[in-house]
C-alpha positions in Angstrom: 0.0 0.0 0.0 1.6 3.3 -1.2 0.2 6.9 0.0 -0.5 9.7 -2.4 -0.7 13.3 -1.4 -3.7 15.4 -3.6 -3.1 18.6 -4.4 -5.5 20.9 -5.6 -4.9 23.7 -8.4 -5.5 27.5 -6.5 -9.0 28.7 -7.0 -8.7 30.7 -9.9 -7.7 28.0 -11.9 -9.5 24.7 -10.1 -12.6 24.9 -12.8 -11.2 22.5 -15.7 -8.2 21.6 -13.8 -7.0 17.7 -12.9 -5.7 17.3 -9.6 -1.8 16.3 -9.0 -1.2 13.3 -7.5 2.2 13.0 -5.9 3.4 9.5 -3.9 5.2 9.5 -0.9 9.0 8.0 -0.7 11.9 7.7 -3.2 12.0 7.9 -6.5 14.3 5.6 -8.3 14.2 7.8 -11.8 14.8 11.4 -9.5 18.1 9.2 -8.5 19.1 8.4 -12.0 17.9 11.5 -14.0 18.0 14.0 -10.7 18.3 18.0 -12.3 16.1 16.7 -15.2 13.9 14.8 -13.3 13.0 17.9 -11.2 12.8 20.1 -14.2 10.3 17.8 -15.6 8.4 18.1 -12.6 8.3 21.6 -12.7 10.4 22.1 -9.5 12.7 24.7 -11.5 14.1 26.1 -8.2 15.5 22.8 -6.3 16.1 21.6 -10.4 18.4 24.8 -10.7 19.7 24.6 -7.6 21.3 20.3 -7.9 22.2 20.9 -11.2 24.5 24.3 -9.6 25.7 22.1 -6.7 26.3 18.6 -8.7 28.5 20.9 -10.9 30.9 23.2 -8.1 31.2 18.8 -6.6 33.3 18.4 -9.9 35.5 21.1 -8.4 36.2 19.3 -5.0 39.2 17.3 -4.2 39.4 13.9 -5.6 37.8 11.8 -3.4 35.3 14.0 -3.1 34.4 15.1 -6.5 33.0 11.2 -6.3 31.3 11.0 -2.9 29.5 14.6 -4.0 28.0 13.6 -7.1 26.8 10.2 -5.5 25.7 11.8 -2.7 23.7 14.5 -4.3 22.0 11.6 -6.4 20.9 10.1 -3.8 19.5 13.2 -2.2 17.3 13.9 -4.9 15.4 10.4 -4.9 14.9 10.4 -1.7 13.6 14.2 -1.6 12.8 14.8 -5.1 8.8 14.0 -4.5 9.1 16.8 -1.6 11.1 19.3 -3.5 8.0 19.0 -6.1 5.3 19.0 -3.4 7.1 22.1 -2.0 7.0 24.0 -5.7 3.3 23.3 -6.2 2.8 25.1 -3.1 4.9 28.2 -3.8 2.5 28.3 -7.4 -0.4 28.1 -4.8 -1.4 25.0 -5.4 -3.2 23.0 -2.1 -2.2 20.1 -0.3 -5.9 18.6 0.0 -6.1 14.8 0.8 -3.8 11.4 1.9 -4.9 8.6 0.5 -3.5 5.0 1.0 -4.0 2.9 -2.4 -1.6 0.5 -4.5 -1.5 2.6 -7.4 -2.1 6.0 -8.9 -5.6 5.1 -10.5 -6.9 3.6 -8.0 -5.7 6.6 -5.6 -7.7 8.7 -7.9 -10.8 6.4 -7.4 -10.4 6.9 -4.1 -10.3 10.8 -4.4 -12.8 10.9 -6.9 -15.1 8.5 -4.1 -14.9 11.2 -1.3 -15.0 14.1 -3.7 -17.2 14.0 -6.9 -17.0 17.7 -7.4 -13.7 17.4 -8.6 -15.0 15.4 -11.1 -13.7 16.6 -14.4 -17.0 17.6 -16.6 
């Protein structure tokens, strides 16, 4: 059972407008892809900011200029999801709902369940 955290677009915007569903824990392609990963998901700021720090690690010491890069990776799947929760909520968006489900449809049956007015017309 995996949890999902809903988050609703900011009022303005919530007629027409899917909720995001985001799941909780790490993310095995923020480890691989990390920068790019975060970029994809919108999260320019924390996206910006790895890609500035996994670049000044290449200018460590050589032992380090490993560890840093490594580390850094490692970083990012395990708080990529929350770097992207925390930029939906700088653009305004709400954290509404938890839900517990094995997978993202079924999370979305589940949302969908307790609210129908977010039914998309």
């Amino acid at each position: 059972m995996r949890f999902w955290t809903v988050h609703l677009p900011p009022a303005p915007q919530r007629a027409g407008t899917e909720p995001v569903l985001l799941r909780e824990g790490f993310s095995f392609w923020a480890l691989v892809f990390g920068p790019f990963w975060l970029a994809f998901h919108r999260a320019w700021i924390p996206a910006v900011l790895f890609l500035c720090a996994g670049l000044a690690a290449t200018l460590l010491p050589a032992p380090l200029a490993t560890a840093a890069p490594l580390a850094l990776a490692w970083a990012t799947g395990l708080f990529g999801r929350d770097m992207v929760r925390w930029s939906l909520a700088r653009r305004g968006w709400l954290l509404a709902h938890v839900i517990a489900a094995d997978d993202e449809e079924a999370a979305l049956a589940r949302l969908l369940a307790a609210r129908p007015e977010l039914v998309p017309s």
